[in-house]
C-alpha positions as CSV (number, residue, x, y, z in Angstrom):
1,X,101.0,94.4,91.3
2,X,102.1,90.6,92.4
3,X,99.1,89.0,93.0
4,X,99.4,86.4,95.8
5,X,98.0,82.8,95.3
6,X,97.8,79.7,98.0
7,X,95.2,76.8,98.1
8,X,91.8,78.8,96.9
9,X,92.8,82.1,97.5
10,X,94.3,84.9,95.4
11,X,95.2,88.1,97.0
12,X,95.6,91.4,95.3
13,X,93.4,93.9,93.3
14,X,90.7,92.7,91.2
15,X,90.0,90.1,93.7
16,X,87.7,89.9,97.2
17,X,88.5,91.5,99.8
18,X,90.5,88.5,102.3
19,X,90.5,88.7,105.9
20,X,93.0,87.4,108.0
21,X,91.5,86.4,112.0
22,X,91.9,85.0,114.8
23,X,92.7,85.2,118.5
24,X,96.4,87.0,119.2
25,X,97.5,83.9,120.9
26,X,96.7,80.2,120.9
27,X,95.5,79.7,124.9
28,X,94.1,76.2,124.2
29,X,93.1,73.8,121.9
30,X,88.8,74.0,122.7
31,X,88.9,78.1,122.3
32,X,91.3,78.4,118.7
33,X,89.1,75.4,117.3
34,X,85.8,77.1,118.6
35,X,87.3,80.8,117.2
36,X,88.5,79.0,114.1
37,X,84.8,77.2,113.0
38,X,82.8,80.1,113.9
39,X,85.1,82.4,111.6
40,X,85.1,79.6,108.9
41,X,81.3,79.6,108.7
42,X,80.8,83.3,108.6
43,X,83.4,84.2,105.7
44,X,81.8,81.2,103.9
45,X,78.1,82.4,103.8
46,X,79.5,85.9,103.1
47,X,81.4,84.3,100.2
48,X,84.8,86.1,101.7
49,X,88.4,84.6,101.9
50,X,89.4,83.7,105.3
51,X,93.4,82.8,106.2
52,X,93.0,82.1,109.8
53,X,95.6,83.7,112.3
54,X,97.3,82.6,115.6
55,X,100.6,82.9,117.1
56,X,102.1,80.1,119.1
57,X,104.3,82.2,120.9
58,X,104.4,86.2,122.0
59,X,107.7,86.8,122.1
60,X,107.9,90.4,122.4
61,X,105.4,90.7,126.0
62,X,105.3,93.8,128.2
63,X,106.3,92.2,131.2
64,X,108.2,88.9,132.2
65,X,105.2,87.3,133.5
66,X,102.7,87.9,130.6
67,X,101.6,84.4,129.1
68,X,103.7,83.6,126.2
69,X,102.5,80.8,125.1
70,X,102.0,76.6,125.1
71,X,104.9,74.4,124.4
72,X,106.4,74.7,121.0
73,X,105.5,71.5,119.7
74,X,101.4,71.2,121.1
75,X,101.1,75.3,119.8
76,X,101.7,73.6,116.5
77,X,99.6,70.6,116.5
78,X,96.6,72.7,117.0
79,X,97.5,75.2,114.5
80,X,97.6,72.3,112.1
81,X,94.4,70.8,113.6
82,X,92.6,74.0,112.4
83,X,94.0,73.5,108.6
84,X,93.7,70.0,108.2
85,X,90.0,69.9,109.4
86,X,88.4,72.9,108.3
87,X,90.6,73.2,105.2
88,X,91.4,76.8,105.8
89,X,94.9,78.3,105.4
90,X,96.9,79.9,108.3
91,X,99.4,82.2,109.2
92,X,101.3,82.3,112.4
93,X,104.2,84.6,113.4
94,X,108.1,83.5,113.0
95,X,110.7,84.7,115.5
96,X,113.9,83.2,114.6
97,X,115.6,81.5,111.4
98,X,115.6,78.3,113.5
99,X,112.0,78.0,113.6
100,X,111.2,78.8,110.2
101,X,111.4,75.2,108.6
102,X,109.9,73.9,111.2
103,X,106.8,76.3,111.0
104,X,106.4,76.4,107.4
105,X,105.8,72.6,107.7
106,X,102.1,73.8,109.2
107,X,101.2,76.7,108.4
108,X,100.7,78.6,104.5
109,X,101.8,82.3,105.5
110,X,104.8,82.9,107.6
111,X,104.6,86.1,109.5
112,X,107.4,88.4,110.4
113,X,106.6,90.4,113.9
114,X,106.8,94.1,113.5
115,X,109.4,94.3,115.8
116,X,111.2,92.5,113.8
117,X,111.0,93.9,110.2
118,X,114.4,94.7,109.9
119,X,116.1,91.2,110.7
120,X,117.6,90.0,107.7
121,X,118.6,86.8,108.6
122,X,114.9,85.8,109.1
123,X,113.4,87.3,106.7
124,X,116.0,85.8,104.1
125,X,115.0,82.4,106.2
126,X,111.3,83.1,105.5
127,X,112.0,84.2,101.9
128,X,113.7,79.9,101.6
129,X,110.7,78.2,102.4
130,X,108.8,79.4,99.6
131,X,105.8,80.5,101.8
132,X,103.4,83.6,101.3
133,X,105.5,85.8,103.6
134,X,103.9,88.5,105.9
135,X,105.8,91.3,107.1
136,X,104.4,93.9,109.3
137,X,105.7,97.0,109.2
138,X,107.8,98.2,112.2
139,X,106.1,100.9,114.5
140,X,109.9,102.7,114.1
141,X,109.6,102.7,110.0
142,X,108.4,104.9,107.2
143,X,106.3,102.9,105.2
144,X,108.8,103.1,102.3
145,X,111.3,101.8,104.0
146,X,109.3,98.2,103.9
147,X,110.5,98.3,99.8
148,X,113.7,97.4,101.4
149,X,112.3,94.4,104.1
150,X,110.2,92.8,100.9
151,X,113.5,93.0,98.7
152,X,115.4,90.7,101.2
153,X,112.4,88.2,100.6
154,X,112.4,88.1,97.1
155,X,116.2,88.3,97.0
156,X,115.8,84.4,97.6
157,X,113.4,84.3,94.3
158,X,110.1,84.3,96.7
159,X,107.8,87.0,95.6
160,X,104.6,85.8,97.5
161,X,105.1,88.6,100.3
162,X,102.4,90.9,101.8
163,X,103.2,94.1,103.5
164,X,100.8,95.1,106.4
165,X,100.6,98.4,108.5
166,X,99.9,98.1,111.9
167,X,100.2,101.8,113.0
168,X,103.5,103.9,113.5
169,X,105.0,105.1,117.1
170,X,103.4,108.8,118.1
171,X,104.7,109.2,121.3
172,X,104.7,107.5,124.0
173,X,102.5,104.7,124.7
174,X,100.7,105.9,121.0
175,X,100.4,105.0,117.4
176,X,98.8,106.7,115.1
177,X,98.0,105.5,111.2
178,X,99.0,107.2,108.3
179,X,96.7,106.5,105.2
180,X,99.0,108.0,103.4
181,X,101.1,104.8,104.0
182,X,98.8,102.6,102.8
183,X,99.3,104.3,99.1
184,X,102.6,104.1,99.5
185,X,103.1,100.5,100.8
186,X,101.0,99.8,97.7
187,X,103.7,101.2,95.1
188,X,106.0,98.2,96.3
189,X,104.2,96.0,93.7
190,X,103.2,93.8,96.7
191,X,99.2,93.5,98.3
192,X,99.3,95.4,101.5
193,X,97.1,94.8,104.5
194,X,95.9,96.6,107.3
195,X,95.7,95.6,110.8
196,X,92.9,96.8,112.2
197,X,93.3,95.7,116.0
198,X,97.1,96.3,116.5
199,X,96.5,100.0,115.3
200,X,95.0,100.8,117.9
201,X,96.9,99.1,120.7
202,X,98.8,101.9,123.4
203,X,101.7,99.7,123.7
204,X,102.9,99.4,127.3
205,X,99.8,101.8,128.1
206,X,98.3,99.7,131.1
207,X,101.2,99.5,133.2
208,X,102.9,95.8,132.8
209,X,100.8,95.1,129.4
210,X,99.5,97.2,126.4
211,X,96.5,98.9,126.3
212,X,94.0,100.0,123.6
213,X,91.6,102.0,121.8
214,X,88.8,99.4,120.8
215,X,86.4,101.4,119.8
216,X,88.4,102.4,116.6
217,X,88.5,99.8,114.9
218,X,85.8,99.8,112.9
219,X,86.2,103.2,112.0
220,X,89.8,102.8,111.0
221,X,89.3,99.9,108.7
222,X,87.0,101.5,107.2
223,X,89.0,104.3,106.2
224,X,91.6,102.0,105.6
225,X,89.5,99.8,103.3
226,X,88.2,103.1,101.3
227,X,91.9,104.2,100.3
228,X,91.7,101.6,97.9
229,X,95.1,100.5,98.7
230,X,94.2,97.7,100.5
231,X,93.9,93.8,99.4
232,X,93.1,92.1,102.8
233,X,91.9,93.1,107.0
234,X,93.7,91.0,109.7
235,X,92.0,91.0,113.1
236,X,92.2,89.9,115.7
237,X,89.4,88.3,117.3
238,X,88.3,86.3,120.9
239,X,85.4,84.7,122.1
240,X,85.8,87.1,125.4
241,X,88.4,89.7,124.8
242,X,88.5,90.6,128.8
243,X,89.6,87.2,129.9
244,X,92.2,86.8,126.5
245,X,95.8,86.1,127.9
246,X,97.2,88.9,125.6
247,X,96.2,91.8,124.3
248,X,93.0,91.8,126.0
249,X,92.5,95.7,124.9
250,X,92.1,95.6,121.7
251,X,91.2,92.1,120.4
252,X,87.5,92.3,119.0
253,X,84.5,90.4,120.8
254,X,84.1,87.3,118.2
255,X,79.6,88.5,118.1
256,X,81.3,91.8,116.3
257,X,83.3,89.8,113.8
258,X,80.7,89.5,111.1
259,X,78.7,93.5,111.7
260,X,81.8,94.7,111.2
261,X,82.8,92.3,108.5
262,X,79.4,93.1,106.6
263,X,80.3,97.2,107.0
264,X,84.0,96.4,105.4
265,X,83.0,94.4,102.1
266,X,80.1,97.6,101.9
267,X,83.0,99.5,101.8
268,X,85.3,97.5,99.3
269,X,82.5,97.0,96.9
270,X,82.1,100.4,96.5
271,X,85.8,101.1,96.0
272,X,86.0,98.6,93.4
273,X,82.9,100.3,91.3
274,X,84.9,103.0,91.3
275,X,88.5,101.8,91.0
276,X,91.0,103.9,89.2
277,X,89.2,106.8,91.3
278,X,91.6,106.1,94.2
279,X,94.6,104.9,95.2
């Protein structure tokens, strides 16, 4: 399997466990910097990888109104703030080819929305900048069909991609994940993740926003973590997930970020005891 290297982190088997948090959005510059130093110093005592996640801009909203976002160009200054002065890499999401340069200026990982897994133009865009490349897998795919999304990437001789599940469409206003997938994602060659706060989003299942099923979380990394098919966690996390401009359902409180984290790496240690057992 490709393992994944950028600043002082190496993702992929044989290595820690690395989570990738954050709040969903970047409201302002106080709350991402606050988010941002509190998850610094927990996955530093804990000795744990930390590639800190926010997106400048939520392109893909329920409704018209829903907060999208600051402007293009002040999203991106903080996102570089967080780097620069707490020396942590981050990952933000790409929407269009036209952004991609201009992104992969900041950030270390460019990340391709689920929605968006199929686009080739982007991806091949992505695939350019020679970035770690992130691409969630599209609610509508099998997870095999993401060999075929990872092969546009490294078409363009860029082989630093990760492949993350983030929970497949079961009806409406439903996901539902498939551990199976995880195993399978994991035959690409390339580390897979698991999103453990968009599985369990009800997408459009509050009326003119998405709901969510928070109290599964924990349980579903867990079993996600246990398959032994998995290399790295994203969250995503907020100091008050009630008041969060988007997806207020399911991002976890930031007081539950390290519990949880503690129960994960429990988890993954025994796993690697006992690697070649799974998976």
């Amino acid at each position: 399997m490709v393992h994944i290297p950028f600043g002082n982190i190496h993702i992929g088997p044989g290595h820690p466990l690395t989570i990738i948090a954050g709040p969903c959005v970047i409201e302002n510059e106080t709350l991402v910097l606050q988010t941002a130093e509190h998850l610094v110093d927990v996955t530093r005592r804990l000795g744990v990888p930390l590639v800190f996640k926010s997106s400048y801009k939520k392109a893909n909203r329920t409704a018209l109104n829903s907060f999208v976002g600051l402007d293009f160009p002040v999203a991106l200054g903080i996102l570089e703030k967080v780097r620069r002065r707490l020396n942590v890499p981050v990952l933000t999401d790409v929407h269009t080819e036209l952004e991609v340069p201009v992104v992969a200026e900041v950030v270390d990982v460019l990340q391709i929305p689920a929605f968006l897994s199929r686009q080739t133009d982007l991806l091949l865009a992505a695939g350019r900048t020679g970035r770690v490349v992130n691409i969630k897998k599209g609610q509508f795919l099998a997870p095999e069909d993401m060999f075929q999304a990872a092969e546009k990437v490294a078409s363009t001789g860029n082989r630093q991609i990760l492949l993350t599940e983030r929970g497949t469409t079961f009806g409406y206003h439903n996901l539902v994940v498939d551990m199976r997938g995880l195993v399978i994602l994991a035959r690409s060659g390339y580390p897979v993740v698991y999103d453990a706060t968009h599985s369990v989003q009800l997408p459009g299942g509050a009326g003119t926003v998405s709901g969510g099923q928070p109290e599964f979380i924990l349980p579903l990394a867990r079993a996600a973590v246990a398959t032994g098919a998995v290399q790295a966690v994203f969250m995503e996390v907020h100091p008050n997930p009630s008041r969060a401009l988007s997806d207020a359902h399911t991002q976890l409180p930031l007081e539950q970020f390290e519990p949880l984290l503690r129960r994960l790496l429990a988890v993954y240690s025994v796993v690697q005891q006992n690697k070649g057992e799974t998976g």
